[in-house]
ZADO-1210 file (C-alpha; in nm, 4 decimals, padded with zeros to 6 digits):
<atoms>
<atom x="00.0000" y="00.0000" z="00.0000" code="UNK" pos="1"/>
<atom x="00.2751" y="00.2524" z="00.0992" code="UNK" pos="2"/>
<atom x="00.4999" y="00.1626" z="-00.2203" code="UNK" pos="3"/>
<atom x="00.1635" y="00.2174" z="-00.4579" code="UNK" pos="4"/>
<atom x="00.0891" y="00.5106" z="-00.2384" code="UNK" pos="5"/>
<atom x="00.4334" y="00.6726" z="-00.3418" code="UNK" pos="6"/>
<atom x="00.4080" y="00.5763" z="-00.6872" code="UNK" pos="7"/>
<atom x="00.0816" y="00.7674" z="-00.7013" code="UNK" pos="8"/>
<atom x="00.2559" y="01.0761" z="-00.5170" code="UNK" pos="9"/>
<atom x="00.5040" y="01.1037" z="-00.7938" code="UNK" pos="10"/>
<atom x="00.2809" y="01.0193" z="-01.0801" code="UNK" pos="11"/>
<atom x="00.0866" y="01.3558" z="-00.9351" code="UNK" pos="12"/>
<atom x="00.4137" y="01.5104" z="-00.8894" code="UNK" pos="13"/>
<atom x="00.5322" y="01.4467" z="-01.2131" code="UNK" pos="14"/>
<atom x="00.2247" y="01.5674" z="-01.4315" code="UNK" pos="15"/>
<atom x="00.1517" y="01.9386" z="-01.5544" code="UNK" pos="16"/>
<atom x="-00.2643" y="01.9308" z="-01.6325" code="UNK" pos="17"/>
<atom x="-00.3430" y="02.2731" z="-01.7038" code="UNK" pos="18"/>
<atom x="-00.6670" y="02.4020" z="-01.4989" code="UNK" pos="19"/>
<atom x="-00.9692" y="02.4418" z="-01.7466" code="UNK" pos="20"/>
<atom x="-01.3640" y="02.4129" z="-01.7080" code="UNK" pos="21"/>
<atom x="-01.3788" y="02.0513" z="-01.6078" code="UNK" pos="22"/>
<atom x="-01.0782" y="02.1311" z="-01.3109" code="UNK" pos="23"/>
<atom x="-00.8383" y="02.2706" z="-01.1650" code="UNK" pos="24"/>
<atom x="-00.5080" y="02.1760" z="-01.2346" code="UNK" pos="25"/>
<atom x="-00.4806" y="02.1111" z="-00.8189" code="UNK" pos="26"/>
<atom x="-00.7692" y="01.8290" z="-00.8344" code="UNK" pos="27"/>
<atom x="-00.6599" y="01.7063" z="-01.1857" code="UNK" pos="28"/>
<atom x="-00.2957" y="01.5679" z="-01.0430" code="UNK" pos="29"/>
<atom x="-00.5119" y="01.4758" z="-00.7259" code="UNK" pos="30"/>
<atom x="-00.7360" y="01.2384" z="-00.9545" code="UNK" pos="31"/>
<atom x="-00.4058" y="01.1493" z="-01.1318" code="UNK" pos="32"/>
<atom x="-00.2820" y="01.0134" z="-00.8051" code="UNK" pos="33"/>
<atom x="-00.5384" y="00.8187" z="-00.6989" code="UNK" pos="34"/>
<atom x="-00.6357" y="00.6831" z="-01.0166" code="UNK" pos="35"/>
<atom x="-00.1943" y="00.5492" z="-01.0713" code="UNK" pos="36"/>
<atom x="-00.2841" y="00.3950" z="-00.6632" code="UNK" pos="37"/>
<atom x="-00.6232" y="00.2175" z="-00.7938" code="UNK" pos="38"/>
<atom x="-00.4754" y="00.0757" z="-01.1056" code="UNK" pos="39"/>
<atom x="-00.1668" y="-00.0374" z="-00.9387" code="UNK" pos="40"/>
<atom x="-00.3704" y="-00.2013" z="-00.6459" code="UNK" pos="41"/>
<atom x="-00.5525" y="-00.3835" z="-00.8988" code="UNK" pos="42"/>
<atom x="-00.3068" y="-00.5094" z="-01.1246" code="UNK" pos="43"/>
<atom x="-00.1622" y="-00.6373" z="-00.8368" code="UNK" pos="44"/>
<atom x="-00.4902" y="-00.8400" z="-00.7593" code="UNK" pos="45"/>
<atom x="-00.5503" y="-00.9793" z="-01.0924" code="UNK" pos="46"/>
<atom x="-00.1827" y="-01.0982" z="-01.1073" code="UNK" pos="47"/>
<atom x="-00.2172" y="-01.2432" z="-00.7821" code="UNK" pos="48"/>
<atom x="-00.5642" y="-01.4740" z="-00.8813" code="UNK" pos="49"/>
<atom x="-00.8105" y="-01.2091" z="-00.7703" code="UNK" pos="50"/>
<atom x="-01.1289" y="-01.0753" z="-01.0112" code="UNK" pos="51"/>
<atom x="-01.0880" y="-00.8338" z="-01.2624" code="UNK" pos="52"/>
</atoms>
């Protein structure tokens, strides 16, 4: 959880949305971050046996 965590901190860190009528660029490298966390988590799942 912490290493996905991380990744997701950096994937936020690392992007440059530009703020427009559907978001800021604040929340857009929020949503960035969690969605890197979710899609990580769940890779991991369906690698490991678990439902897709």
């Amino acid at each position: 959880d912490a290493l996905f965590a991380d990744a997701g901190r950096i994937a936020a860190d690392a992007c440059d949305p530009a703020s427009d009528h559907r978001g800021s660029a604040e929340f857009k490298r929020h949503v960035v971050g969690v969605f890197t966390q979710r899609g990580l988590t769940k890779s991991l799942e369906t690698a490991q046996g678990g439902r897709s």
